[in-house]
N, CA, C and O atoms as a GROMACS GRO file, in nm:
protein
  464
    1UNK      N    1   0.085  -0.117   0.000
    1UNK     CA    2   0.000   0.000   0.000
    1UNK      C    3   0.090   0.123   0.000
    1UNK      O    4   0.194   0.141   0.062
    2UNK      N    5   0.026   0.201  -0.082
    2UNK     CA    6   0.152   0.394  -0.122
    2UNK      C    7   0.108   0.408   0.010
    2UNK      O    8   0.193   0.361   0.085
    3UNK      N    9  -0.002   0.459   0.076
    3UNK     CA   10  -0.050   0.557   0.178
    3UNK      C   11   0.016   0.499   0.343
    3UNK      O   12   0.092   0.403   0.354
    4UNK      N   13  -0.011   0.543   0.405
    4UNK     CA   14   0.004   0.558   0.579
    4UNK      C   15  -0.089   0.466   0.607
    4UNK      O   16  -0.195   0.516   0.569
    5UNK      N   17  -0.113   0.352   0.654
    5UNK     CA   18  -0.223   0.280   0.718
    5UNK      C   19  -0.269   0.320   0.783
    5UNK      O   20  -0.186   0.344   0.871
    6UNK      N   21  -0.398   0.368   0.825
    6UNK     CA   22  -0.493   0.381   0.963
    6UNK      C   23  -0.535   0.232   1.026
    6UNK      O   24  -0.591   0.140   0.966
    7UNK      N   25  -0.505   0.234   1.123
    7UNK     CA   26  -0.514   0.127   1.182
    7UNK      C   27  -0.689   0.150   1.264
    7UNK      O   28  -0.742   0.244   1.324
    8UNK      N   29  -0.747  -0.034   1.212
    8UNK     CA   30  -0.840  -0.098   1.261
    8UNK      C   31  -0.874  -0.126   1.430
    8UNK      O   32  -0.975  -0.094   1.493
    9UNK      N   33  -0.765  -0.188   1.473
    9UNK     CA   34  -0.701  -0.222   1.598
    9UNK      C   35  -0.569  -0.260   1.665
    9UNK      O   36  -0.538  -0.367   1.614
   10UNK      N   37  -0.502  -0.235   1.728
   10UNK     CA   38  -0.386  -0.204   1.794
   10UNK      C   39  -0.372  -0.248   1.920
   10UNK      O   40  -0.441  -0.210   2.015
   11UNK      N   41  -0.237  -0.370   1.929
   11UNK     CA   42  -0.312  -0.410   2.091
   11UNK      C   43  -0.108  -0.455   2.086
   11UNK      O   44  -0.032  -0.506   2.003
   12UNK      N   45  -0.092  -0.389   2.250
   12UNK     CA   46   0.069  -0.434   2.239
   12UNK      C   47   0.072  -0.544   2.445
   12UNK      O   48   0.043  -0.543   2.565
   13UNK      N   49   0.129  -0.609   2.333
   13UNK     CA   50   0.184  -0.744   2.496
   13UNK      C   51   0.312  -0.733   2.494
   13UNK      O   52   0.374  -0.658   2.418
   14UNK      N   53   0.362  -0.812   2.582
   14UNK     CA   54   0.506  -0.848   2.572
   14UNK      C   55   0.523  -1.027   2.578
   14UNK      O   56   0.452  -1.110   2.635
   15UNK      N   57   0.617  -1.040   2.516
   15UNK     CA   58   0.644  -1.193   2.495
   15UNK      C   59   0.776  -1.214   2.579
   15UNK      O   60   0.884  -1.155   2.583
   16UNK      N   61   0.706  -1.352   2.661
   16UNK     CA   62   0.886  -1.356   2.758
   16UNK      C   63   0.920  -1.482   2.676
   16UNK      O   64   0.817  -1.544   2.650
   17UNK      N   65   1.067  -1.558   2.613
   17UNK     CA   66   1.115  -1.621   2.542
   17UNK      C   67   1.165  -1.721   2.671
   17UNK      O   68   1.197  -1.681   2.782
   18UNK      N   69   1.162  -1.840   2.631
   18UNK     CA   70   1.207  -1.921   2.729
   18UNK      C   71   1.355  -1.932   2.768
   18UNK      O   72   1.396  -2.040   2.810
   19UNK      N   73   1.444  -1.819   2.756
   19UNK     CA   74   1.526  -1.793   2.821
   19UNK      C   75   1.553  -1.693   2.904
   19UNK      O   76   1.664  -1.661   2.947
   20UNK      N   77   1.410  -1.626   2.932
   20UNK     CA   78   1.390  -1.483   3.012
   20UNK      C   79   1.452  -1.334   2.896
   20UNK      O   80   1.514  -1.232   2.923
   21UNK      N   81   1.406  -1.379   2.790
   21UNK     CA   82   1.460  -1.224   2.718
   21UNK      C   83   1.322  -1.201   2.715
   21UNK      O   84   1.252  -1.299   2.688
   22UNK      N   85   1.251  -1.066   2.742
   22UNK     CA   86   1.124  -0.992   2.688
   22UNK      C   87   1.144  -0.896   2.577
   22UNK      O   88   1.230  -0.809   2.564
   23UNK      N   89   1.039  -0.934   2.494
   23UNK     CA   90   1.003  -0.857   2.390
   23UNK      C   91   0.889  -0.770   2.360
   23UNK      O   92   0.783  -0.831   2.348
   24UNK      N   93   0.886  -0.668   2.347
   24UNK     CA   94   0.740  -0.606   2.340
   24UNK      C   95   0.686  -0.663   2.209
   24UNK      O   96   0.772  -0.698   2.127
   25UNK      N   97   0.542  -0.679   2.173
   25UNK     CA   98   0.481  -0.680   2.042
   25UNK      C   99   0.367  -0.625   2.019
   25UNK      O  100   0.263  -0.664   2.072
   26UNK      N  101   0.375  -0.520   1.930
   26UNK     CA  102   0.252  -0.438   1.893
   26UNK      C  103   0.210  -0.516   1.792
   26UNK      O  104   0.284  -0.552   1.701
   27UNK      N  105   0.030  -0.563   1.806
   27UNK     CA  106  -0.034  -0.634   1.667
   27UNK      C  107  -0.078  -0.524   1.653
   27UNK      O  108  -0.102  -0.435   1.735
   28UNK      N  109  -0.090  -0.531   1.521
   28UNK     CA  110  -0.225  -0.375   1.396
   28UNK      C  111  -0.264  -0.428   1.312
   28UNK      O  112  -0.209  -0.530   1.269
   29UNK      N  113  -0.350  -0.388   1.273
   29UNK     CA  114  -0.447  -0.451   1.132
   29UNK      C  115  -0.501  -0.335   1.132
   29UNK      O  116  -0.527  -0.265   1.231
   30UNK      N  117  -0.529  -0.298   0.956
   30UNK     CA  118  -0.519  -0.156   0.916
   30UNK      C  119  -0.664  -0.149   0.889
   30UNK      O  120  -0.709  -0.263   0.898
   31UNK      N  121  -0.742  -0.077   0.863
   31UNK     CA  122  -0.857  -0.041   0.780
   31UNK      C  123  -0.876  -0.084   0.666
   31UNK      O  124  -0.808  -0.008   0.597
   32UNK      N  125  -0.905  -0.128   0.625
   32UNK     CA  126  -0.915  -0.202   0.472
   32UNK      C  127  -0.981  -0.137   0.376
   32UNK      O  128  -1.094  -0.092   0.388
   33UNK      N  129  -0.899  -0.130   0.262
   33UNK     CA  130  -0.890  -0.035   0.147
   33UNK      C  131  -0.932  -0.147   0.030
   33UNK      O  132  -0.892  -0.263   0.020
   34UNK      N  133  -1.053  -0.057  -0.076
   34UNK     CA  134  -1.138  -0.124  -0.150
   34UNK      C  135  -0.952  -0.101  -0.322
   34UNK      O  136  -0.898  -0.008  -0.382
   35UNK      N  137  -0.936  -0.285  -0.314
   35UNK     CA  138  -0.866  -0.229  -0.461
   35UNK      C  139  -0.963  -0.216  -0.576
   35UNK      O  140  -0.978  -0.108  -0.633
   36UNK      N  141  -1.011  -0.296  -0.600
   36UNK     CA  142  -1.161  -0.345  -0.682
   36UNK      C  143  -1.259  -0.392  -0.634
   36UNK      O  144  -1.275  -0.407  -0.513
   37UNK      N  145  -1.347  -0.424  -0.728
   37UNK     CA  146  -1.499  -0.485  -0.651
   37UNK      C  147  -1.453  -0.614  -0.592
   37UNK      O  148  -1.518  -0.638  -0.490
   38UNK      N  149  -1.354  -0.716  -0.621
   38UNK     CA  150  -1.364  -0.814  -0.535
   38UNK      C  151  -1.189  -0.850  -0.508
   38UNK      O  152  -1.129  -0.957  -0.517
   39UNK      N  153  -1.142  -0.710  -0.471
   39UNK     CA  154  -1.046  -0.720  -0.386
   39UNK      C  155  -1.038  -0.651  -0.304
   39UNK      O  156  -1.102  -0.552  -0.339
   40UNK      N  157  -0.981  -0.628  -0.166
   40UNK     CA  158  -0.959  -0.580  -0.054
   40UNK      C  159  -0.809  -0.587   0.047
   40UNK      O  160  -0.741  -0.690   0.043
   41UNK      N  161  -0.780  -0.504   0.110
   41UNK     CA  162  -0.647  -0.527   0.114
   41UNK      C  163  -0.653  -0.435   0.272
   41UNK      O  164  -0.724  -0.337   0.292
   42UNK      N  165  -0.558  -0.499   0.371
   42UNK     CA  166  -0.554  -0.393   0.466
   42UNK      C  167  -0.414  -0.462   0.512
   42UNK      O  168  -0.371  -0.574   0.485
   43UNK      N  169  -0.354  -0.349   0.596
   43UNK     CA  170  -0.204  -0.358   0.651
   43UNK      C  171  -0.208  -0.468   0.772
   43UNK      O  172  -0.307  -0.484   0.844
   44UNK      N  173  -0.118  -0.522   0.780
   44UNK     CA  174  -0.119  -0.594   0.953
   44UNK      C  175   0.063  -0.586   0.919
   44UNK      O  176   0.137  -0.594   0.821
   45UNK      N  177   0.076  -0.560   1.091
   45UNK     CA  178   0.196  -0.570   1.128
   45UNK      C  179   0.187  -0.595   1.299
   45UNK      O  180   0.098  -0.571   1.381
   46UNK      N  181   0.328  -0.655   1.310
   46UNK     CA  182   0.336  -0.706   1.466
   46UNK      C  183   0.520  -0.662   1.478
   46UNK      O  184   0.619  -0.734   1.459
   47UNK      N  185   0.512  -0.538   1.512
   47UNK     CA  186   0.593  -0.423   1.576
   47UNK      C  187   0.626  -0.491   1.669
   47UNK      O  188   0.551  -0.527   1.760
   48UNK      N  189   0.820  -0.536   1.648
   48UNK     CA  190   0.864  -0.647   1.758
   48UNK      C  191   0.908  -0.762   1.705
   48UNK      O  192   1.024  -0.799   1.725
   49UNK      N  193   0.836  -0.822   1.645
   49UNK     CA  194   0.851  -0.931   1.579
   49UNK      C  195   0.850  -0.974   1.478
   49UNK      O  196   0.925  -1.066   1.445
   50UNK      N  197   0.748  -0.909   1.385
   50UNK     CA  198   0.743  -0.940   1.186
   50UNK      C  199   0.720  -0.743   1.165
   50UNK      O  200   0.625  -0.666   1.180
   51UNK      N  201   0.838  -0.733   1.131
   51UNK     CA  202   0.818  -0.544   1.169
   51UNK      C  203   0.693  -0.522   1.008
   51UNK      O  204   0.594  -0.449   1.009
   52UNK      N  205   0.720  -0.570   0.939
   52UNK     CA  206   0.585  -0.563   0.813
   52UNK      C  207   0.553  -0.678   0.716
   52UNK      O  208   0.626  -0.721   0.627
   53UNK      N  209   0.416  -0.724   0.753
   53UNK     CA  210   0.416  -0.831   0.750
   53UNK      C  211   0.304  -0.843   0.573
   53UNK      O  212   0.236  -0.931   0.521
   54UNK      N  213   0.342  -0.702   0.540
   54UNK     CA  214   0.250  -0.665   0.400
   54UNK      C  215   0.119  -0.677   0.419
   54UNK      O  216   0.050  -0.719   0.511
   55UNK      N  217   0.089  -0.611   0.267
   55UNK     CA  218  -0.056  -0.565   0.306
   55UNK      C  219  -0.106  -0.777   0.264
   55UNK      O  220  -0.056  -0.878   0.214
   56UNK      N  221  -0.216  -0.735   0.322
   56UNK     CA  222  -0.341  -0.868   0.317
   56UNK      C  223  -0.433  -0.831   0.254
   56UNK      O  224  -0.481  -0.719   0.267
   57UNK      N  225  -0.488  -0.946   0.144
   57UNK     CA  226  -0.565  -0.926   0.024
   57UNK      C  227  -0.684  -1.064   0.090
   57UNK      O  228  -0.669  -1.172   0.146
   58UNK      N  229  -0.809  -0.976   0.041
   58UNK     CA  230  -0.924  -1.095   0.079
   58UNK      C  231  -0.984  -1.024  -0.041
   58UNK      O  232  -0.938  -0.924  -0.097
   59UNK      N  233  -1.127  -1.111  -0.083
   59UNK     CA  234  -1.246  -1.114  -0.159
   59UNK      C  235  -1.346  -0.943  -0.115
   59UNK      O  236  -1.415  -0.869  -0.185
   60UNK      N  237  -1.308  -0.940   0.016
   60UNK     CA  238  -1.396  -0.822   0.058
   60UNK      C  239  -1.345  -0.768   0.174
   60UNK      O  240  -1.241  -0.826   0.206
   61UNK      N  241  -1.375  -0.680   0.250
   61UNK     CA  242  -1.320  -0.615   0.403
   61UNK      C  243  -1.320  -0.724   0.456
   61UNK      O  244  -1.212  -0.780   0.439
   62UNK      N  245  -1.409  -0.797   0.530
   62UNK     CA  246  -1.444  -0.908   0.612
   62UNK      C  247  -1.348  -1.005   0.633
   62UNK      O  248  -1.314  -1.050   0.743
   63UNK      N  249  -1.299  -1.040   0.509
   63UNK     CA  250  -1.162  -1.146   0.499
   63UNK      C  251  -1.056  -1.094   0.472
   63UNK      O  252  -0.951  -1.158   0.480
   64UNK      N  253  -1.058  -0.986   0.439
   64UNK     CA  254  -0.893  -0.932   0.450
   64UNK      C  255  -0.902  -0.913   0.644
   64UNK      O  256  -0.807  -0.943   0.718
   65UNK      N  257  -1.016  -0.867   0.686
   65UNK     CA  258  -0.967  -0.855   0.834
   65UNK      C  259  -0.938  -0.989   0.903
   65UNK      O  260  -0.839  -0.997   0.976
   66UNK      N  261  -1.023  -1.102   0.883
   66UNK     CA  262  -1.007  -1.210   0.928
   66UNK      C  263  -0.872  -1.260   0.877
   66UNK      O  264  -0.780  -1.262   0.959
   67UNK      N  265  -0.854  -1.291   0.778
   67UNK     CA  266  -0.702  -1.319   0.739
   67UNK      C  267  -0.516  -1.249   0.824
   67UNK      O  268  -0.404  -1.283   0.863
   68UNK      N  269  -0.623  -1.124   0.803
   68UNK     CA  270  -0.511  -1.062   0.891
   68UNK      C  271  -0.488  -1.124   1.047
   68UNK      O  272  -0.388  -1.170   1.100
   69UNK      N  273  -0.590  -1.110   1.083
   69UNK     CA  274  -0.606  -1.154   1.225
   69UNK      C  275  -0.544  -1.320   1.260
   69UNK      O  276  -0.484  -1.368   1.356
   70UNK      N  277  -0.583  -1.364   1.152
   70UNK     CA  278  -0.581  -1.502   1.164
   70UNK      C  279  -0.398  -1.549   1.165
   70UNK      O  280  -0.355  -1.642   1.234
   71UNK      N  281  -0.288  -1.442   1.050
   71UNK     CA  282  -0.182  -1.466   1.055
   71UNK      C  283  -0.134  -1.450   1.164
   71UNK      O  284  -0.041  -1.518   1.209
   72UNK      N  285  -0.206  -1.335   1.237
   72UNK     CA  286  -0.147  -1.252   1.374
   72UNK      C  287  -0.117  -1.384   1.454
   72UNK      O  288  -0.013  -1.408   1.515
   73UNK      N  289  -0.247  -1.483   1.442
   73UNK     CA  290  -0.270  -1.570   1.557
   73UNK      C  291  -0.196  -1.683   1.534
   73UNK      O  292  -0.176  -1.762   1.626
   74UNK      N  293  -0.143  -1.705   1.402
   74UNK     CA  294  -0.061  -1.806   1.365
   74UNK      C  295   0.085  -1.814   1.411
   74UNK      O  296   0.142  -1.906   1.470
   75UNK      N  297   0.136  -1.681   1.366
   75UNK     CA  298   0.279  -1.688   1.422
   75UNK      C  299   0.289  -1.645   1.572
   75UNK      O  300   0.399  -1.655   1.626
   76UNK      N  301   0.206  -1.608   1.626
   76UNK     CA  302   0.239  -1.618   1.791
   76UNK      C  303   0.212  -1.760   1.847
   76UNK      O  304   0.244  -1.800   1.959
   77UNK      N  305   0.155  -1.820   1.761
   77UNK     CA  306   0.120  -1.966   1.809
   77UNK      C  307   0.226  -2.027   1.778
   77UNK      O  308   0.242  -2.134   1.838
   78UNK      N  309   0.338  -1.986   1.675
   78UNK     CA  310   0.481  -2.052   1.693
   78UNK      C  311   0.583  -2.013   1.784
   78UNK      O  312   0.688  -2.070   1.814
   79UNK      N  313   0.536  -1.904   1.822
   79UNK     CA  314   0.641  -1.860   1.951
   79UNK      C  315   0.592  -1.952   2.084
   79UNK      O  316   0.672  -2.009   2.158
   80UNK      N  317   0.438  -1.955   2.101
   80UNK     CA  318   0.395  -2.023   2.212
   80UNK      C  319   0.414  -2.171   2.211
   80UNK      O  320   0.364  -2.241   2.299
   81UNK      N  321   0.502  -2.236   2.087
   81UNK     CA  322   0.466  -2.370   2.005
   81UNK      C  323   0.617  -2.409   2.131
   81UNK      O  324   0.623  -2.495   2.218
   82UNK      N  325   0.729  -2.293   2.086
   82UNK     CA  326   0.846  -2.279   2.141
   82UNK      C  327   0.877  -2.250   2.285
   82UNK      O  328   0.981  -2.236   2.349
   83UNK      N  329   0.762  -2.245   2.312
   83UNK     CA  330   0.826  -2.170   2.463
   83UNK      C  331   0.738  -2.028   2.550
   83UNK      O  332   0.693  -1.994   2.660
   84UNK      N  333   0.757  -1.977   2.391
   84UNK     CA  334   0.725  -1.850   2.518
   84UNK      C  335   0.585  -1.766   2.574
   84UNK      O  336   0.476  -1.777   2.519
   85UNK      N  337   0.600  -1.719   2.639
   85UNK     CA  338   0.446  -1.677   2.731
   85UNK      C  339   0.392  -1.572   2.673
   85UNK      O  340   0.428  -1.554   2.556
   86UNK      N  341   0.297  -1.476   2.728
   86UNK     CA  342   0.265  -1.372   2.663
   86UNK      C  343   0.209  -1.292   2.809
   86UNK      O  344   0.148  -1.365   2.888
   87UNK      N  345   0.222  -1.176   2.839
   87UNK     CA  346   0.186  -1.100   2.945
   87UNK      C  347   0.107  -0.966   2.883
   87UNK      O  348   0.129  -0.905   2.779
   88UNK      N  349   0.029  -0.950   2.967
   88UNK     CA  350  -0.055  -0.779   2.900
   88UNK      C  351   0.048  -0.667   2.913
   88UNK      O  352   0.056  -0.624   3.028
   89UNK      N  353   0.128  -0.609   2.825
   89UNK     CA  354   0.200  -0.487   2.879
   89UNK      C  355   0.145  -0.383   2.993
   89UNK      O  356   0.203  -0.320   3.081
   90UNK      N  357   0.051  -0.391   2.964
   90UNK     CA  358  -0.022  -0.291   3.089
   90UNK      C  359   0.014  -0.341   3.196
   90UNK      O  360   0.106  -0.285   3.255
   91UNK      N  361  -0.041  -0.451   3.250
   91UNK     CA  362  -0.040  -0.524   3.399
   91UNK      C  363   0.046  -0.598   3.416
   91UNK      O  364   0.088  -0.618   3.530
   92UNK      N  365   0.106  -0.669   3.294
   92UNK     CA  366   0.188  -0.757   3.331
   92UNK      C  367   0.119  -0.927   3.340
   92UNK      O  368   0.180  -1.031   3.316
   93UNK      N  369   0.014  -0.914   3.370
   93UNK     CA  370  -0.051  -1.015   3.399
   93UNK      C  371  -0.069  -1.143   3.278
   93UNK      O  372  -0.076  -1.106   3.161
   94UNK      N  373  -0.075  -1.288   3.306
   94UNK     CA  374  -0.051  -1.356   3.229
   94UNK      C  375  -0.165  -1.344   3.107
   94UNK      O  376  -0.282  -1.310   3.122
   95UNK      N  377  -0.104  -1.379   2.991
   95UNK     CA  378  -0.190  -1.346   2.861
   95UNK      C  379  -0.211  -1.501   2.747
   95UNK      O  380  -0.134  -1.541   2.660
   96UNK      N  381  -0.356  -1.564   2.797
   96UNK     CA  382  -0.329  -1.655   2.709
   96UNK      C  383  -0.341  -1.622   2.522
   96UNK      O  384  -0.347  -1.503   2.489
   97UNK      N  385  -0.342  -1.722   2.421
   97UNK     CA  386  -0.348  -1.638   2.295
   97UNK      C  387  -0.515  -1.644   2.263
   97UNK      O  388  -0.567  -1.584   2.169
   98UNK      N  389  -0.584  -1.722   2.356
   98UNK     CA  390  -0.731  -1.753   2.310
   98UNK      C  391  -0.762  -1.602   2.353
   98UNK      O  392  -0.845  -1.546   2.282
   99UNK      N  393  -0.712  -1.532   2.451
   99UNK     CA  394  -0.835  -1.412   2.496
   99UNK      C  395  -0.799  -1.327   2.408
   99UNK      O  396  -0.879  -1.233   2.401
  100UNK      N  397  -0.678  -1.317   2.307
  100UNK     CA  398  -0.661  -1.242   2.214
  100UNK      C  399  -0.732  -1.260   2.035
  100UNK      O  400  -0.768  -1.185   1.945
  101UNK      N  401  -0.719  -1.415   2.062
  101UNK     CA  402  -0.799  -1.445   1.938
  101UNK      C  403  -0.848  -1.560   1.964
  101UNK      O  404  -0.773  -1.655   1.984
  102UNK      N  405  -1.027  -1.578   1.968
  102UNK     CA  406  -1.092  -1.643   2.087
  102UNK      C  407  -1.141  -1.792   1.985
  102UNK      O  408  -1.212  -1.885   2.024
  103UNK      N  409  -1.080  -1.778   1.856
  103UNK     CA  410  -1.139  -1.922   1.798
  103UNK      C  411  -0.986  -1.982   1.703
  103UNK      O  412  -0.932  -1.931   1.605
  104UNK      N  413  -0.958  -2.081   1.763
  104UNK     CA  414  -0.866  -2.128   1.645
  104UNK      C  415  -0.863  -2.119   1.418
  104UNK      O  416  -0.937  -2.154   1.327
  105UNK      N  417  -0.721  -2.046   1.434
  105UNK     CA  418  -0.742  -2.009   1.279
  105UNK      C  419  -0.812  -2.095   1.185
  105UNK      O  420  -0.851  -2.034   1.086
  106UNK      N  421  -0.839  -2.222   1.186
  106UNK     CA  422  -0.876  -2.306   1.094
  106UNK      C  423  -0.905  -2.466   1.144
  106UNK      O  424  -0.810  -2.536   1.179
  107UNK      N  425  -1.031  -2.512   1.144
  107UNK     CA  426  -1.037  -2.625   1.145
  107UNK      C  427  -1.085  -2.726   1.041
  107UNK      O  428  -1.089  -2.687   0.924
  108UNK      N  429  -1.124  -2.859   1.072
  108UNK     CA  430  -1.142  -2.896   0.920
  108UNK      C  431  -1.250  -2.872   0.828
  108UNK      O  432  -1.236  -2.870   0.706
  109UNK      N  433  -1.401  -2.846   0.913
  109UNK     CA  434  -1.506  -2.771   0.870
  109UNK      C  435  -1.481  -2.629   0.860
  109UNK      O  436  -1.586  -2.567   0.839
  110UNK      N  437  -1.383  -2.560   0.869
  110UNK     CA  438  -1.424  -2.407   0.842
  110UNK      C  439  -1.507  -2.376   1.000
  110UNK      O  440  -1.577  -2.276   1.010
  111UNK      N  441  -1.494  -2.448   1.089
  111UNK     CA  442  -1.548  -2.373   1.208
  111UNK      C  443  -1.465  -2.425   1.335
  111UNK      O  444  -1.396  -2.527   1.344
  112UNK      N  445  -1.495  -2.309   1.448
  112UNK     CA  446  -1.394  -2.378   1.525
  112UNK      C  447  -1.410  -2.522   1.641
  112UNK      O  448  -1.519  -2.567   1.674
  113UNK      N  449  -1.316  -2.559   1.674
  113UNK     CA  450  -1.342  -2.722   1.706
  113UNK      C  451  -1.364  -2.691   1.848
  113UNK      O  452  -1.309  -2.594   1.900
  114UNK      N  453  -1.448  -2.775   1.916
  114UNK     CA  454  -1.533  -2.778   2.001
  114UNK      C  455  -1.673  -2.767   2.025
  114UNK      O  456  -1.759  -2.810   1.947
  115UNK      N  457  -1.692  -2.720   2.112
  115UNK     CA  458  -1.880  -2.641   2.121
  115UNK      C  459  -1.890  -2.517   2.035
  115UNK      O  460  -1.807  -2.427   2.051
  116UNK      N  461  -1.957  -2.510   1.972
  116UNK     CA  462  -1.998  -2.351   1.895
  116UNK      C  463  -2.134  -2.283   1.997
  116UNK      O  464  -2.183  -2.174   1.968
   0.00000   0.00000   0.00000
């Protein structure tokens, strides 16, 4: 994207690595910008860790946001795969990845596994 992203939502934790190094990480996901009638595109980045993670292309707003969101939740799920924790920068307090993104990215129906 040429322009400045306006960001959708913005949420920063810190990640402790299982050797006690902390990292801050700002997630963003941008506002989503119409390219054509059935493309859509909005920014996500995670400031800290994937410093730009390019813009994200869906069918419409809806799935470029979900997509975005969904990478967000993917690669912190390889840091958590590895080791490390996640704390609220604010409080400090422990941060699991469900209260950040409350349904797993993909299951085999397209919905998430468990109770709906």
């Amino acid at each position: 994207m040429n322009t400045r992203p306006q960001w959708l939502a913005a949420r920063t934790i810190i990640a402790i690595e299982p050797n006690g190094t902390e990292r801050m990480i700002t997630l963003r996901v941008g506002i989503p910008l119409e390219v054509s009638p059935d493309e859509w595109v909005c920014a996500c980045t995670m400031d800290g860790y994937h410093e730009n993670l390019g813009p994200i292309h869906g069918v419409d707003a809806w799935q470029a946001i979900q997509l975005a969101f969904n990478l967000q939740h993917q690669l912190l799920g390889y840091l958590a795969e590895k080791g490390t924790k996640f704390i609220y920068a604010e409080s400090r307090e422990p941060l699991e990845l469900v209260e950040l993104f409350p349904h797993p990215p993909h299951s085999d129906k397209g919905l998430p596994s468990g109770d709906v």
